[in-house]
C-alpha positions, 0 to 999 in steps of 0.5 A: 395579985397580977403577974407584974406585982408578983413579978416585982416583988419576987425580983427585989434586987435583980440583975439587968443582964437582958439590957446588953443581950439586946443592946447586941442585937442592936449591934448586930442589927445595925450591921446586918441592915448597912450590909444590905445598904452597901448597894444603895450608897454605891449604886448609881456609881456601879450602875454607871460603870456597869451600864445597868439601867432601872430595871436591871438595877432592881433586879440587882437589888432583889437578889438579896431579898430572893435568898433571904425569903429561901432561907427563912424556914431552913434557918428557922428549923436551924434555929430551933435546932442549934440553937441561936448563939451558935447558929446566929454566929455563923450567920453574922461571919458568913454574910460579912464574908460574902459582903466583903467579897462584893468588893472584888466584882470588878476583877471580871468584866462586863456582864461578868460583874452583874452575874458575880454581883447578883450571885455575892448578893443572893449569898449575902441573902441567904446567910443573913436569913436566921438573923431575924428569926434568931432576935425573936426567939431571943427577946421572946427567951429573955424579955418579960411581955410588958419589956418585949416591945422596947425591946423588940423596938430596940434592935428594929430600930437598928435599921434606921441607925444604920443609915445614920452612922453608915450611909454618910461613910459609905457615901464618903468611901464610894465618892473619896476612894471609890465604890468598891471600898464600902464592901471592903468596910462593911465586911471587915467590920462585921467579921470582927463583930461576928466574934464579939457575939460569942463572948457576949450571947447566952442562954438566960440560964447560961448566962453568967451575970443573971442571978435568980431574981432577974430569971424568975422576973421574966419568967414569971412575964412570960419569956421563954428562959428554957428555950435552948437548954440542952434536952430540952428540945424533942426530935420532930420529923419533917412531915411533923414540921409541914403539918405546924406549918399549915396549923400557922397558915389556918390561923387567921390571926397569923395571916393577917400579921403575915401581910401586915408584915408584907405591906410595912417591909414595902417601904423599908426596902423602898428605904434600903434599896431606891431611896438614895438613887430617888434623891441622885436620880430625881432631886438631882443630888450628888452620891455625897450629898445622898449619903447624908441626906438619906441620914435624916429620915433615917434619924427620925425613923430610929427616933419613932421606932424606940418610941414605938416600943415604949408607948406599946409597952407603956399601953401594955402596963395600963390596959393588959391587952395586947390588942391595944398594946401593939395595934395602936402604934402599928395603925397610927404609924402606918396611917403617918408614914403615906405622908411620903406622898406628898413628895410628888408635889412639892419641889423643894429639898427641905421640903421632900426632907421632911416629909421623908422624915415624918413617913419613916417616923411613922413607919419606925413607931408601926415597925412592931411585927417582930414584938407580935411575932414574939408575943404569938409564936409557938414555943415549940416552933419560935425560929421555925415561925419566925422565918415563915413571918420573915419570909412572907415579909420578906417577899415584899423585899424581892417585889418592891425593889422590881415594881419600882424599877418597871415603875420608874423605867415605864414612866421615867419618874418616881412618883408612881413608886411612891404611891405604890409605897404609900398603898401598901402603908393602907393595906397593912392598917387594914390587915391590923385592923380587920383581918388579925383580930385578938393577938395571942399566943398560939398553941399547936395542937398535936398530930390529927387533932386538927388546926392551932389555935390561939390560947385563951388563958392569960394571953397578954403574959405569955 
């Protein structure tokens, strides 16, 4: 009998408590990704009182991702550590804070506001750090492997949604009562939603709706229901920690996911950072017009992300390989999303509209590296490997948004910016492809016993 069929019927009548853990997540998300988009809606307004040009724009815009990258292993070691509940918690208060702070940055004056800018937004970065990894170890806590895609799929999509719902009001905030009033939003809100959290999040064996059917259903698929239960957690010293850390980085397997992460985050913070000052700056649109325009790649990049996720997990019930699985989506999407290319040679709106579209479609149903991250973390180290995974990603966050602005103040276009975009799409089909190789669990092997390596038996449940 397979894992499912056991799965299945063990769990005749069982509760669906992990639905709304990952509908807030999907809450969260939706937040953490508009807080980092504050800057993108009020940007050319701020850069216009401001005076920067592209290149200190970019600069601006990377100093989120220069924290984020920072705090990936030290808030996956907190992860591990605390706990994701208590540790996420703060995170969503603290980056909500410092988002709302953004705000206040015109008390100073001149180069005052950039370096109080700068700084609010590498705070923002740094609190913000955990919240990834911190999904992760939870789908992976809570999900069965044939769910963890969708649900992997559902709080990605968030970043999309975000735009959606809050780049038209940011959009509406920053041209009715001016810029400073989209920090004051978006942070408020956040701090709210940080306290929602706590009455909502639990362990699976905490939780107080989850009866044993639903425990023993996504254990039996491979979550890791035990993950944060008191005592179950043994003290590793910090030479320890650097020695699994470089049992990651000898796994071909991880690398080829780590730059596959780098090449995809390319193009979300192409999204999250340029984008809209793309449709003010070359096609001539107004802040209130690019506040809702931007809304519709955004919609169709929340569409491709959930359907990404639900075709990975519906290869996953057909075939039982990973590979196949989590590949495919990635590889299809990717290979649609340099379609955005083709902006550079057409000049009507609809038209630059819709290519957008179908790139950031593509790009949502490729947008699978958190349910691979969750599918081959160690269990030992789930946050800790998750940050390494988010922080490598996330390089491309301090990157991308300076390429772009030397790009653009080089030759005054965006057209160069968007093949650069496009090229990293290319590289990360590669690296699924030919660099990555069987996707499964990885096992840490103990000290001076030599590298990890990746676990043989049953890979695609665990």
């Amino acid at each position: 009998m397979s894992t499912y069929q056991t799965a299945e019927s063990v769990a005749g009548k069982r509760t669906n408590a992990r639905y709304w853990i990952v509908v807030m997540l999907f809450i969260v998300t939706s937040f953490n990704y508009g807080d980092r988009a504050t800057l993108s809606i009020a940007g050319s307004e701020m850069a216009r009182d401001i005076g920067l040009d592209p290149v200190g724009m970019g600069y601006i815009f990377s100093a989120f991702s220069w924290a984020y990258v920072i705090g990936q292993i030290p808030g996956g070691w907190l992860l591990d550590r605390f706990g994701s509940k208590r540790v996420y918690f703060w995170s969503i208060f603290i980056w909500s804070l410092f988002t709302l702070l953004q705000g206040f940055v015109d008390i100073f004056n001149g180069f005052g506001i950039v370096m109080a800018l700068f700084m609010l937004r590498f705070l923002v970065g740094l609190a913000e750090a955990p919240s990834f990894p911190g999904n992760s170890r939870i789908v992976a806590a809570w999900f069965p492997a044939q769910e963890r895609g969708t649900a992997v799929a559902v709080f990605n999509s968030a970043q999309y949604f975000a735009t959606v719902i809050f780049a038209p009001i940011m959009g509406w905030l920053t041209h009715a009562v001016g810029w400073n009033h989209v920090f004051f939003f978006m942070g408020g809100l956040g701090i709210i939603i940080s306290f929602v959290w706590l009455k909502v999040i639990y362990n699976p064996t905490e939780h107080p709706k989850v009866n044993k059917q639903e425990l023993a259903y996504i254990e039996e698929g491979g979550a890791l229901v035990n993950m944060d239960q008191a005592g179950s957690k043994t003290k590793t010293s910090m030479r320890e920690k650097m020695g699994q850390i470089g049992q990651l980085f000898t796994s071909r397997m991880m690398v080829g996911v780590y730059l596959g992460q780098y090449c995809i985050n390319a193009m979300t913070y192409f999204f999250i950072t340029w984008f809209p000052v793309y449709l003010v700056q070359a096609r001539g649109m107004s802040i209130l017009q690019a506040g809702f325009i931007a809304s519709v790649p955004a919609v169709c990049g929340f569409i491709g992300g959930v359907l990404g996720g639900v075709i990975s997990d519906w290869l996953m019930r057909r075939t039982g390989s990973l590979n196949i699985a989590r590949k495919t989506p990635i590889v299809c999407g990717m290979l649609l999303s340099t379609s955005m290319v083709l902006c550079n040679y057409v000049q009507a709106e609809w038209m630059v509209v819709g290519f957008m579209a179908a790139a950031f479609f593509g790009k949502g149903i490729g947008a699978l590296g958190w349910a691979v991250m969750a599918d081959t973390a160690p269990k030992e180290i789930s946050g800790l490997s998750g940050g390494l995974f988010n922080m490598c990603g996330n390089l491309s966050g301090i990157v991308t948004p300076i390429a772009i602005g030397y790009i653009v103040g080089a030759t005054g276009s965006f057209n160069g910016a968007l093949v650069y975009v496009g090229i990293h799409a290319l590289v990360a089909v590669f690296s699924f492809l030919f660099i990555v190789g069987d996707i499964k669990r990885i096992e840490l092997k103990p000290k001076n016993t030599g590298g990890a390596h990746e676990h043989s038996v049953k890979p695609d449940y665990q």
